[in-house]
C-alpha positions as CSV (number, residue, x, y, z in Angstrom):
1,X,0.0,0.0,0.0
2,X,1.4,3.4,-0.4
3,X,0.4,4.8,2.5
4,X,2.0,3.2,5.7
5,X,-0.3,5.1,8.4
6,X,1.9,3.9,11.2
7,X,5.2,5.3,9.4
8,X,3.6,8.8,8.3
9,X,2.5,9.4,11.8
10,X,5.6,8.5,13.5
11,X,8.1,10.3,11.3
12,X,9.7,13.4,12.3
13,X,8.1,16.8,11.6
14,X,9.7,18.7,8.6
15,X,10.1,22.5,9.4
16,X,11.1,25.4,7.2
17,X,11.5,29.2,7.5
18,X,9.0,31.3,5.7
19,X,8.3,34.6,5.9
20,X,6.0,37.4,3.9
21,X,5.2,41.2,3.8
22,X,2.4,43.6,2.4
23,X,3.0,42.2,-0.4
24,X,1.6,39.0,-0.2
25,X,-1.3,40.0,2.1
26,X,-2.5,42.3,-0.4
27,X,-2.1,39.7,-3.6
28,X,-4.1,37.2,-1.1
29,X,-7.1,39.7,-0.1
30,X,-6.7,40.9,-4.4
31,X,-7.2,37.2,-5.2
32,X,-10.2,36.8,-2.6
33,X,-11.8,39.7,-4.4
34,X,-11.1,42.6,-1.9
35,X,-10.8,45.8,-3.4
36,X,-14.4,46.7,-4.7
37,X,-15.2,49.6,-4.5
38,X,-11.6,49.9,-4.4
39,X,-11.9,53.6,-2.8
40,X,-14.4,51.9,0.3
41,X,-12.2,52.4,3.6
42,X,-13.7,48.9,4.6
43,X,-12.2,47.5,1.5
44,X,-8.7,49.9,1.8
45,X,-8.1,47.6,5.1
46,X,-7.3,45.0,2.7
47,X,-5.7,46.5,-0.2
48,X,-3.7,50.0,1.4
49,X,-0.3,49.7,3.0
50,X,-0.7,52.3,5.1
51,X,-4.5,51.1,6.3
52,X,-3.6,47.0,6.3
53,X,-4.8,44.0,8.3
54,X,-4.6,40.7,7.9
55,X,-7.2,38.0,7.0
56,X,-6.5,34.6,9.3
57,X,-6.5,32.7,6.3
58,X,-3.8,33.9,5.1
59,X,-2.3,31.4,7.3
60,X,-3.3,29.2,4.2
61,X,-0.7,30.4,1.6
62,X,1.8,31.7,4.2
63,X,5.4,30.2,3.1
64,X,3.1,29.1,-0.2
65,X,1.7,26.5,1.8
66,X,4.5,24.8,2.4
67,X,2.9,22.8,5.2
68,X,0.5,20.8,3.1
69,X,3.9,20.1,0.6
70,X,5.9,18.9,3.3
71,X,3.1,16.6,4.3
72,X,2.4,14.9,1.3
73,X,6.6,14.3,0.6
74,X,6.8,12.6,4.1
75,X,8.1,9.5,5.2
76,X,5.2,6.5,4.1
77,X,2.9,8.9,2.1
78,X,3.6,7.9,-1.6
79,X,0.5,8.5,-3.8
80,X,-1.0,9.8,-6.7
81,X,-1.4,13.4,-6.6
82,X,-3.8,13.2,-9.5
83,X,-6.2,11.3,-6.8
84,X,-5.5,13.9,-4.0
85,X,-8.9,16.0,-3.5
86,X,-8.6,19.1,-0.8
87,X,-11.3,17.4,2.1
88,X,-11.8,20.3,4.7
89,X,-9.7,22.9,6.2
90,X,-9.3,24.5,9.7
91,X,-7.2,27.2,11.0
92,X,-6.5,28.1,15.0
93,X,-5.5,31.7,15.6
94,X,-3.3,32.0,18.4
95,X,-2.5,35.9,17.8
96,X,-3.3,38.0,14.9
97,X,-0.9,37.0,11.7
98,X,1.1,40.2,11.4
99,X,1.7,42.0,8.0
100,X,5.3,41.0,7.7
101,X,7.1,38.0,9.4
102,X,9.2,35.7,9.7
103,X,8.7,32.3,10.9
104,X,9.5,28.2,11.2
105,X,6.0,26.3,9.9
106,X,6.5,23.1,11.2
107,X,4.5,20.2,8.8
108,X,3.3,16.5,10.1
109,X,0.8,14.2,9.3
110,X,-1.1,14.3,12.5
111,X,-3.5,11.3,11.5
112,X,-4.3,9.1,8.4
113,X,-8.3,7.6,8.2
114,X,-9.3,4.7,6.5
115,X,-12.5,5.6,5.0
116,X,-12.7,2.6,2.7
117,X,-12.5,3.8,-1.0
118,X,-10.6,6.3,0.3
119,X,-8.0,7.1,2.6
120,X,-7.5,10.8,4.4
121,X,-4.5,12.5,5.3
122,X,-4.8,15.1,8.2
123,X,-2.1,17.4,7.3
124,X,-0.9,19.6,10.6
125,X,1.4,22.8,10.1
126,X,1.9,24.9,12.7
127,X,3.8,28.1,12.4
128,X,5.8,30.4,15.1
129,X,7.7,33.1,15.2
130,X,10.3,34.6,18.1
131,X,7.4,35.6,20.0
132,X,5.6,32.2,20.2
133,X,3.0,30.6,18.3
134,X,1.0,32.1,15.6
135,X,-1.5,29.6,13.6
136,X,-2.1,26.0,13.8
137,X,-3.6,25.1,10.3
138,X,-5.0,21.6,9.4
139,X,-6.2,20.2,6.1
140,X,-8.2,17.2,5.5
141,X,-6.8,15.5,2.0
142,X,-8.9,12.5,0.7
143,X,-6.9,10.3,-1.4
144,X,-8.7,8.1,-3.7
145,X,-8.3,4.2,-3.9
146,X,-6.1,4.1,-0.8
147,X,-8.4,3.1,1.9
148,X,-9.6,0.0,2.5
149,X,-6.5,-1.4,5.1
150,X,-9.2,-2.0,8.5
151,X,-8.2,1.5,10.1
152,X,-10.0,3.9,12.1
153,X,-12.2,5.7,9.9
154,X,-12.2,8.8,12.0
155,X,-14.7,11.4,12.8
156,X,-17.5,11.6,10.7
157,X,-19.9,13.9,12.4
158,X,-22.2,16.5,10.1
159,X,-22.7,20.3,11.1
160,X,-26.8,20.5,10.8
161,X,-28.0,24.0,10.0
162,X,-30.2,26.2,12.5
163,X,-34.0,25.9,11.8
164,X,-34.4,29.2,11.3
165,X,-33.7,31.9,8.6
166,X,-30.4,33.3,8.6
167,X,-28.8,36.0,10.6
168,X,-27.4,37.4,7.4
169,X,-27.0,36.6,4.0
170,X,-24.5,37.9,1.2
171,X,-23.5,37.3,-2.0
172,X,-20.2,37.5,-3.6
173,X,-19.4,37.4,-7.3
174,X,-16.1,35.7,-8.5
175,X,-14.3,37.4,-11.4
176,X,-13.8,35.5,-14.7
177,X,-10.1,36.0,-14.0
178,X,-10.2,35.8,-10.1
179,X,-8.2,31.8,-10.2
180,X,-5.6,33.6,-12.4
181,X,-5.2,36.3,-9.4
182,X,-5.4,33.7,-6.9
183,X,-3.0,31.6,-7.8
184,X,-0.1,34.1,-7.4
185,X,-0.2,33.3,-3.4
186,X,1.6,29.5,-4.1
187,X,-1.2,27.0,-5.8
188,X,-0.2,26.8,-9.2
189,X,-2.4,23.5,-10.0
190,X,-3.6,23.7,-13.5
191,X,-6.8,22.6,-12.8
192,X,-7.3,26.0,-11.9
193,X,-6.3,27.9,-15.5
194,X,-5.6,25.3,-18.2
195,X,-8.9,24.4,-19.7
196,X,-7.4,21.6,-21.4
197,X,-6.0,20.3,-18.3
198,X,-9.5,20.8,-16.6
199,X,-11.1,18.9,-18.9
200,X,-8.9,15.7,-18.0
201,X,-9.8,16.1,-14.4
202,X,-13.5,15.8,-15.9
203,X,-14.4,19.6,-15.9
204,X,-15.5,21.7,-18.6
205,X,-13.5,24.7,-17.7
206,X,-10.7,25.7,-15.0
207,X,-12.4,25.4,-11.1
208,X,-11.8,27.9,-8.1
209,X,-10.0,26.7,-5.5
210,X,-11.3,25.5,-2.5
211,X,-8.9,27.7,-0.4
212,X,-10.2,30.9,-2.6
213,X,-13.6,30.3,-1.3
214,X,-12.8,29.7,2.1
215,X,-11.0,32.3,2.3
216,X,-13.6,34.9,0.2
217,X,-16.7,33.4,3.4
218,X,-14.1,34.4,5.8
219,X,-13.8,38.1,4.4
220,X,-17.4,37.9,4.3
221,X,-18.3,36.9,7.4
222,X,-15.8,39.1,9.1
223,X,-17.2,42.3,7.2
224,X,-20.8,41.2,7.9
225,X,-21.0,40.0,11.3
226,X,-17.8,40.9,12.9
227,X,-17.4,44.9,12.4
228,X,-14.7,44.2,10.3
229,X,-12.4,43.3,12.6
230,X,-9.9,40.3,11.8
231,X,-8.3,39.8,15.3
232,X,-11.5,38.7,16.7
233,X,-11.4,35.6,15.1
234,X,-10.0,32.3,17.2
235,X,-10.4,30.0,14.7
236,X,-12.1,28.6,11.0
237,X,-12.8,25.5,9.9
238,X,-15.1,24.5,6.9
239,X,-15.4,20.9,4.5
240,X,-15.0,21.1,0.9
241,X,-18.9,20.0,-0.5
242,X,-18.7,21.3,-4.3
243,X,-16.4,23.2,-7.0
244,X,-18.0,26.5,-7.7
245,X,-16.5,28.7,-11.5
246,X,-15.2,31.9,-11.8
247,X,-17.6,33.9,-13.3
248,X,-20.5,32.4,-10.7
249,X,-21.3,33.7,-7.5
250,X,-21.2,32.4,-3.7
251,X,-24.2,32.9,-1.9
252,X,-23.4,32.9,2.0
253,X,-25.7,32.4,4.5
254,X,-24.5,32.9,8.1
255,X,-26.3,32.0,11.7
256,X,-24.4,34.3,14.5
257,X,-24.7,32.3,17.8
258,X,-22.4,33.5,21.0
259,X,-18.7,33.3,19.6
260,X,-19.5,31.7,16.6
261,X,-21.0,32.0,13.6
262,X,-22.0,28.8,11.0
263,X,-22.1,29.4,7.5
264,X,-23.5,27.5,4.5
265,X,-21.9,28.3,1.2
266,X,-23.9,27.6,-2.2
267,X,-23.8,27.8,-6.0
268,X,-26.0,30.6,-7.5
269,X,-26.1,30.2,-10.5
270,X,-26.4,26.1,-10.2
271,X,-29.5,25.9,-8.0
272,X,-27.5,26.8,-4.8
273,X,-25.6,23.5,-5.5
274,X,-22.8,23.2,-2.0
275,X,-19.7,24.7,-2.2
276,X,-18.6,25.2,1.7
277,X,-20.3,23.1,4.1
278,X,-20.0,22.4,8.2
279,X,-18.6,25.7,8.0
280,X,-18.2,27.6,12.0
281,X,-15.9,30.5,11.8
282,X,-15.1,31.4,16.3
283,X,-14.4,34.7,17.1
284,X,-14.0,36.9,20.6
């Protein structure tokens, strides 16, 4: 089998320095769509310099997500990529993500799940700087055709939605170009510009990726329900449900509950098909 759970869990953690500056913030909040109306002060937190703050997601791309890399290179994880699908993601705020940094992201595979057709990879990075901690960021990757060896299957549990209307609800286009912007922060899978390419992957045009949307319901929730103010948030997790195209538009609705807010993330234009499900963003 490829995968030797017992191996990738034991193995020693990889680390590497990364580091970033306005720069990079600003491409990520660009490629999440910030900076309409690019004059709005409340949009200027994202895009100016002088005015800037930092989304928690961020934590995402940080180093070009080097933590999800390292994971997938370590000792008894030899698979595929073509069968890797992006399952869910969290991130744990331990202070706010400055503009500029430097830091060690430390990578791991924290757990591997046997979920019969499939096996998943909980991928752990956690980054820190010479203050102390900053982000402890998790993603979930399925990988296709590897389960099936008799191991835990892991937790399973689904995020039911309030019965009752929503809190708040918003909508958010995606450019036609907004996957070409995005990509700049570090993902440079072609399944996200290279029609041809999407079409082997069994699309009829270039997808958004997962972590574009995730991070776009952050900004969104965070303008809507959290007077625009990042450093409230503690942490964000979400699961991957659906692909959503540029060109279509999220629709977001959020349920605000005492530190926490749940979100369900849909499709427009497709019927409100899922794009962002068991989504709970915890905030101060």
């Amino acid at each position: 089998m490829p995968i030797d759970p017992a191996k990738a869990v034991a193995a020693e953690p990889r680390s590497a320095e990364i580091s970033w500056d306005h720069k990079d913030v600003q491409l990520y909040h660009l490629g999440l769509g910030a900076g309409r109306p690019a004059t709005d002060p409340d949009e200027l937190r994202y895009t100016l310099e002088s005015r800037l703050h930092v989304l928690p997601s961020f934590a995402t791309v940080a180093g070009a997500g080097m933590g999800v890399v390292g994971g997938l290179s370590a000792p008894g994880i030899d698979i595929d990529l073509a069968a890797v699908l992006h399952g869910g993601q969290s991130v744990t705020l331990h202070r706010p993500v400055p503009v500029s940094g430097r830091a060690v992201s430390t990578s791991r595979v924290a757990a591997v799940y046997d979920k019969g057709k499939a096996a998943v990879l909980v991928l752990r990075s956690e980054a820190a700087d010479a203050d102390g901690p900053l982000w402890t960021s998790d993603a979930q990757i399925f990988v296709r055709g590897e389960g099936g060896w008799g191991g835990d299957r892991g937790p399973s549990e689904r995020l039911a939605l309030p019965e009752r209307q929503p809190d708040a609800t918003a909508e958010r286009p995606i450019r036609e170009e907004q996957a070409l912007l995005y990509r700049l922060s570090g993902d440079w899978n072609p399944l996200h510009a290279d029609p041809e390419f999407a079409k082997l992957a069994g699309f009829d045009r270039p997808i958004l990726h997962g972590l574009c949307s995730y991070g776009m319901t952050l900004k969104a929730v965070v303008d809507t329900l959290l007077d625009g103010d990042v450093t409230r948030v503690r942490s964000y997790r979400t699961r991957f449900a659906g692909i959503v195209f540029p060109g279509e538009t999220l629709r977001l609705r959020m349920w605000a509950a005492e530190g926490r807010v749940q979100v369900a993330v849909t499709a427009v234009e497709r019927d409100d098909a899922p794009v962002l499900a068991d989504t709970v963003v915890e905030h101060s």
